[in-house]
C-alpha positions as a Markdown table, in Angstrom:
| # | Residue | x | y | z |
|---|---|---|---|---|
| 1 | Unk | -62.9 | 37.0 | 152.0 |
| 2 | Unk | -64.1 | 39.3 | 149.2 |
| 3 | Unk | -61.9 | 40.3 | 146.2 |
| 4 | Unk | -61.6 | 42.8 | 143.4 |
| 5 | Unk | -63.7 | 41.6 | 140.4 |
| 6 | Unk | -63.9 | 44.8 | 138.3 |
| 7 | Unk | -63.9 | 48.5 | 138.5 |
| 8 | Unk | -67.0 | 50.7 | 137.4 |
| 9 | Unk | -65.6 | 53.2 | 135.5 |
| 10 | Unk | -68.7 | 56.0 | 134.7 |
| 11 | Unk | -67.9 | 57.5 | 131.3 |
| 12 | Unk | -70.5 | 59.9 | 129.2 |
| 13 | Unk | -69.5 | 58.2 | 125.9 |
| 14 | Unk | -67.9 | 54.4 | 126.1 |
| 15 | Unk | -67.3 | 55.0 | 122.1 |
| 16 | Unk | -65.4 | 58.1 | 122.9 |
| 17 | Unk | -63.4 | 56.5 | 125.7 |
| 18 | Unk | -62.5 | 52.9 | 124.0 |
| 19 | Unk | -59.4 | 54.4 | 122.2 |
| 20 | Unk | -58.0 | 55.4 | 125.9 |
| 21 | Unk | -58.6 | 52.0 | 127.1 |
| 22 | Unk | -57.9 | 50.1 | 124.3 |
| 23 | Unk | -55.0 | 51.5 | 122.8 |
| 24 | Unk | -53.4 | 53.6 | 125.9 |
| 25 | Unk | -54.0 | 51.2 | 128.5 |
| 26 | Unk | -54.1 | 48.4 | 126.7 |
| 27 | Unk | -56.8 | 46.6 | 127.7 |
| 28 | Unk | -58.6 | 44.4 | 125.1 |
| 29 | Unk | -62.7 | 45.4 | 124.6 |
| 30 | Unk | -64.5 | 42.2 | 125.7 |
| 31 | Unk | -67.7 | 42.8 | 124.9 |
| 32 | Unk | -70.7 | 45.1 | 125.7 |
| 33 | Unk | -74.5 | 44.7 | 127.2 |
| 34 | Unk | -77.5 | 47.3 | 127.2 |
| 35 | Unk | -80.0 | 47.9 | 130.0 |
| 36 | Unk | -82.7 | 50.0 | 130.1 |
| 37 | Unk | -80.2 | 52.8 | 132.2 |
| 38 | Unk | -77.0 | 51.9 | 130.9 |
| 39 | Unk | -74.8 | 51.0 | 128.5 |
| 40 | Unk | -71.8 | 49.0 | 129.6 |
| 41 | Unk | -69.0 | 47.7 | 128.3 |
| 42 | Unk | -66.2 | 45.4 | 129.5 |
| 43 | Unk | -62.2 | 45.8 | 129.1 |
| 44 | Unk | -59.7 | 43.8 | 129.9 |
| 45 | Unk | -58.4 | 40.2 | 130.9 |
| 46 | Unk | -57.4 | 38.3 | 134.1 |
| 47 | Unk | -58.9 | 38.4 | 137.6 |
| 48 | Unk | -59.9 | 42.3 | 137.1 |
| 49 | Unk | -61.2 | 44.1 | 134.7 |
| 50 | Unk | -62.3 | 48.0 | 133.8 |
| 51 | Unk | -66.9 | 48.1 | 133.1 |
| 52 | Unk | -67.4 | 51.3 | 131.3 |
| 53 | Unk | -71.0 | 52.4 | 132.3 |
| 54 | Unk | -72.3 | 55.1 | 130.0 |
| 55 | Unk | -75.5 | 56.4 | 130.9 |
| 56 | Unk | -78.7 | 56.4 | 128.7 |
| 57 | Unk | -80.4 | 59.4 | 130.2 |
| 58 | Unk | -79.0 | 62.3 | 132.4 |
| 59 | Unk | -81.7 | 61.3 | 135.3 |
| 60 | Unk | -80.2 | 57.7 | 135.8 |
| 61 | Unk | -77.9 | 56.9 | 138.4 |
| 62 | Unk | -75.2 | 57.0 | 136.3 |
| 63 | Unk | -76.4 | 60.4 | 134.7 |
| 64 | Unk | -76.8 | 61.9 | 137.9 |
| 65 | Unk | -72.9 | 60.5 | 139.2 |
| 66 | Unk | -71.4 | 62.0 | 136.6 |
| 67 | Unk | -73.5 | 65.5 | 137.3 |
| 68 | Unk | -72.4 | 65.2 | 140.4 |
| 69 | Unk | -68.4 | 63.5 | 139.6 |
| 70 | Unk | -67.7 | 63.5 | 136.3 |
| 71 | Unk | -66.1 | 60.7 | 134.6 |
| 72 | Unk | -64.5 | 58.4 | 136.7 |
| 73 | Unk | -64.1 | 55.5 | 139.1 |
| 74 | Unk | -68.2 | 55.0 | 140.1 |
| 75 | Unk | -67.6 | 51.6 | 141.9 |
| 76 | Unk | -64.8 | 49.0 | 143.5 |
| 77 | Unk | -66.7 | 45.3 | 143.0 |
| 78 | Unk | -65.9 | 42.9 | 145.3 |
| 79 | Unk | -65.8 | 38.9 | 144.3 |
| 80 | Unk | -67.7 | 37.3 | 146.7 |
| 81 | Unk | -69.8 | 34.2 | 147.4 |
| 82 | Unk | -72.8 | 35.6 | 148.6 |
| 83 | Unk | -74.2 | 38.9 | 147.9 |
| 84 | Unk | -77.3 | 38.5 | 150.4 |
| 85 | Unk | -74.8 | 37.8 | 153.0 |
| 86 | Unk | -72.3 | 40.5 | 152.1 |
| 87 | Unk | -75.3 | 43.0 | 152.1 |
| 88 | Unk | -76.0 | 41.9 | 155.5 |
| 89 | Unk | -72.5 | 42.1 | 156.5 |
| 90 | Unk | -72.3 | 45.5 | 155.2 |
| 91 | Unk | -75.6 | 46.8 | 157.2 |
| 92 | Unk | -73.9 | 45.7 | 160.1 |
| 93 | Unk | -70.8 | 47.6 | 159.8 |
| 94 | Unk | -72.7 | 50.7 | 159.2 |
| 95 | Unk | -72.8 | 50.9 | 155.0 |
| 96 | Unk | -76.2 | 52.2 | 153.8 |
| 97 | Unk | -77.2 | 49.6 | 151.2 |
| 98 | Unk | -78.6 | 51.0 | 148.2 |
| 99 | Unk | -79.9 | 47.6 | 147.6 |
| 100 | Unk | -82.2 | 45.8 | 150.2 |
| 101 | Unk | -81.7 | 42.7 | 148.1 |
| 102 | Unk | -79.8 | 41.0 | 145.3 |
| 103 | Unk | -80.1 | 42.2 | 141.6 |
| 104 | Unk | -79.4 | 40.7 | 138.5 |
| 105 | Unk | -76.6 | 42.1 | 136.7 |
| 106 | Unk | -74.3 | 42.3 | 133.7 |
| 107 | Unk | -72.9 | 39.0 | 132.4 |
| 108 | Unk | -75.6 | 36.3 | 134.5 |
| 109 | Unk | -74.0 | 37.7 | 137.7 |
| 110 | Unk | -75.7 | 38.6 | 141.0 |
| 111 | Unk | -75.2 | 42.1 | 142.8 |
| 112 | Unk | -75.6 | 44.1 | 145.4 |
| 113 | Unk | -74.5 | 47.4 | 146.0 |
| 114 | Unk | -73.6 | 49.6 | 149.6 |
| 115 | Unk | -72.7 | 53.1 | 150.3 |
| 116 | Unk | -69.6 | 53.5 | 152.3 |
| 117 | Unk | -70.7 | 57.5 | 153.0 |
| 118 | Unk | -66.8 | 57.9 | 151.9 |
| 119 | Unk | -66.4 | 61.7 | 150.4 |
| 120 | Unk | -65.0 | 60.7 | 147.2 |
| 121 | Unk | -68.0 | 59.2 | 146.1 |
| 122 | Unk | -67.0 | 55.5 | 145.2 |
| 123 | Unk | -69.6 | 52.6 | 145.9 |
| 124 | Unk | -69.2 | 48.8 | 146.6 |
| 125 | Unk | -70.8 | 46.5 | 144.2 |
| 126 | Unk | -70.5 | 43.0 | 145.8 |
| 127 | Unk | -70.5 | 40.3 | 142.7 |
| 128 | Unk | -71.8 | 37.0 | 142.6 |
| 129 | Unk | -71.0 | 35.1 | 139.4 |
| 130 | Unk | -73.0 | 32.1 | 138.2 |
Protein backbone atom coordinates (compact mmCIF):
# COMPACT_ATOMS: atom_id res chain seq x y z
CA UNK A 1 0.00 0.00 0.00
CA UNK A 2 1.47 3.27 -1.28
CA UNK A 3 1.67 6.55 0.90
CA UNK A 4 2.11 10.23 0.56
CA UNK A 5 5.95 11.07 0.52
CA UNK A 6 5.87 14.68 -0.71
CA UNK A 7 4.02 17.11 -2.83
CA UNK A 8 5.57 18.70 -6.03
CA UNK A 9 4.82 22.11 -5.77
CA UNK A 10 5.91 23.91 -9.41
CA UNK A 11 6.88 27.49 -8.59
CA UNK A 12 8.72 30.05 -11.19
CA UNK A 13 11.05 31.34 -8.52
CA UNK A 14 11.76 28.94 -5.26
CA UNK A 15 13.76 32.18 -3.88
CA UNK A 16 10.63 34.20 -4.29
CA UNK A 17 8.39 31.52 -2.77
CA UNK A 18 10.64 30.43 0.39
CA UNK A 19 9.27 33.37 2.61
CA UNK A 20 5.55 31.80 2.02
CA UNK A 21 6.71 28.52 3.04
CA UNK A 22 9.04 29.19 5.45
CA UNK A 23 7.64 31.89 7.43
CA UNK A 24 3.64 31.50 6.58
CA UNK A 25 3.45 27.92 6.55
CA UNK A 26 5.94 27.24 8.60
CA UNK A 27 7.73 24.70 7.16
CA UNK A 28 11.61 24.61 7.76
CA UNK A 29 13.85 24.78 4.17
CA UNK A 30 15.72 21.39 4.23
CA UNK A 31 17.86 21.67 1.66
CA UNK A 32 18.03 22.18 -2.21
CA UNK A 33 19.49 19.96 -5.39
CA UNK A 34 20.06 21.19 -9.15
CA UNK A 35 19.49 19.14 -12.30
CA UNK A 36 19.95 19.98 -15.63
CA UNK A 37 15.81 21.00 -15.88
CA UNK A 38 15.15 21.91 -12.44
CA UNK A 39 15.88 23.42 -9.50
CA UNK A 40 14.24 21.91 -6.41
CA UNK A 41 14.13 22.53 -3.14
CA UNK A 42 12.69 20.64 -0.07
CA UNK A 43 10.42 22.04 2.95
CA UNK A 44 9.34 20.64 5.76
CA UNK A 45 9.64 17.71 8.37
CA UNK A 46 7.81 14.37 9.23
CA UNK A 47 6.40 11.74 6.88
CA UNK A 48 5.44 14.61 4.14
CA UNK A 49 7.04 17.20 2.89
CA UNK A 50 6.37 20.36 0.20
CA UNK A 51 9.51 19.94 -3.19
CA UNK A 52 9.48 23.27 -4.76
CA UNK A 53 10.48 22.59 -8.53
CA UNK A 54 11.52 25.75 -10.26
CA UNK A 55 12.13 25.40 -13.73
CA UNK A 56 15.53 26.20 -15.55
CA UNK A 57 14.13 26.89 -18.93
CA UNK A 58 10.52 27.72 -20.18
CA UNK A 59 10.66 24.50 -22.57
CA UNK A 60 11.15 21.97 -19.62
CA UNK A 61 8.45 20.02 -18.26
CA UNK A 62 8.16 22.15 -15.49
CA UNK A 63 8.37 25.31 -17.83
CA UNK A 64 5.81 24.16 -19.96
CA UNK A 65 3.28 23.08 -16.56
CA UNK A 66 3.37 26.17 -15.37
CA UNK A 67 2.58 27.71 -19.10
CA UNK A 68 -0.03 25.60 -19.09
CA UNK A 69 -1.02 25.80 -14.79
CA UNK A 70 0.68 28.22 -13.19
CA UNK A 71 2.20 27.84 -9.94
CA UNK A 72 0.91 25.09 -8.05
CA UNK A 73 0.47 21.54 -6.95
CA UNK A 74 2.44 19.61 -10.21
CA UNK A 75 2.55 16.14 -8.42
CA UNK A 76 1.08 13.86 -5.35
CA UNK A 77 4.22 11.18 -4.65
CA UNK A 78 3.41 8.16 -3.45
CA UNK A 79 5.86 6.04 -0.87
CA UNK A 80 6.19 2.91 -2.22
CA UNK A 81 8.45 -0.22 -2.34
CA UNK A 82 8.74 -0.66 -5.79
CA UNK A 83 8.42 1.81 -8.52
CA UNK A 84 8.89 -0.86 -11.49
CA UNK A 85 6.00 -2.55 -9.98
CA UNK A 86 3.84 0.47 -9.23
CA UNK A 87 4.48 1.57 -12.93
CA UNK A 88 3.18 -1.72 -13.92
CA UNK A 89 0.37 -1.54 -11.65
CA UNK A 90 -0.52 1.79 -12.90
CA UNK A 91 -0.54 0.59 -16.81
CA UNK A 92 -2.84 -1.86 -15.81
CA UNK A 93 -5.41 0.38 -14.30
CA UNK A 94 -5.32 2.51 -17.34
CA UNK A 95 -2.61 5.54 -16.17
CA UNK A 96 -0.45 6.53 -19.13
CA UNK A 97 3.09 6.36 -17.72
CA UNK A 98 5.22 9.09 -18.63
CA UNK A 99 7.97 6.81 -17.61
CA UNK A 100 8.49 3.37 -19.22
CA UNK A 101 11.03 2.78 -16.49
CA UNK A 102 12.49 3.82 -13.14
CA UNK A 103 14.58 7.18 -12.92
CA UNK A 104 16.90 8.47 -10.61
CA UNK A 105 15.67 11.24 -8.60
CA UNK A 106 16.25 13.87 -5.97
CA UNK A 107 17.83 12.83 -2.69
CA UNK A 108 19.28 8.92 -3.95
CA UNK A 109 15.62 7.98 -4.50
CA UNK A 110 13.99 6.03 -7.38
CA UNK A 111 10.86 7.30 -9.42
CA UNK A 112 8.46 6.86 -11.63
CA UNK A 113 5.90 9.01 -12.75
CA UNK A 114 2.03 8.22 -14.44
CA UNK A 115 -0.64 10.31 -15.84
CA UNK A 116 -3.96 9.90 -14.29
CA UNK A 117 -5.64 12.01 -17.53
CA UNK A 118 -7.43 13.79 -14.34
CA UNK A 119 -8.46 17.60 -15.61
CA UNK A 120 -6.74 19.37 -12.99
CA UNK A 121 -3.53 18.49 -14.16
CA UNK A 122 -1.79 16.68 -11.09
CA UNK A 123 0.67 13.68 -11.79
CA UNK A 124 1.76 10.62 -9.60
CA UNK A 125 5.33 10.31 -8.85
CA UNK A 126 5.75 6.85 -7.23
CA UNK A 127 9.02 7.16 -4.75
CA UNK A 128 11.41 4.61 -3.88
CA UNK A 129 13.90 5.65 -1.24
CA UNK A 130 17.30 4.01 -0.89
Amino acid sequence: MAAIHHLGWAVRSIDESRPHFETALGLAFRGEERFPDVRVAFFGSGPVTVELLEPIGDQTDIGKFLATHGEGIHHLALKVDDVAGALQEAGRQGLALIDQAPQNGARGTIVGVVDPARSDGVLIQYVQEP
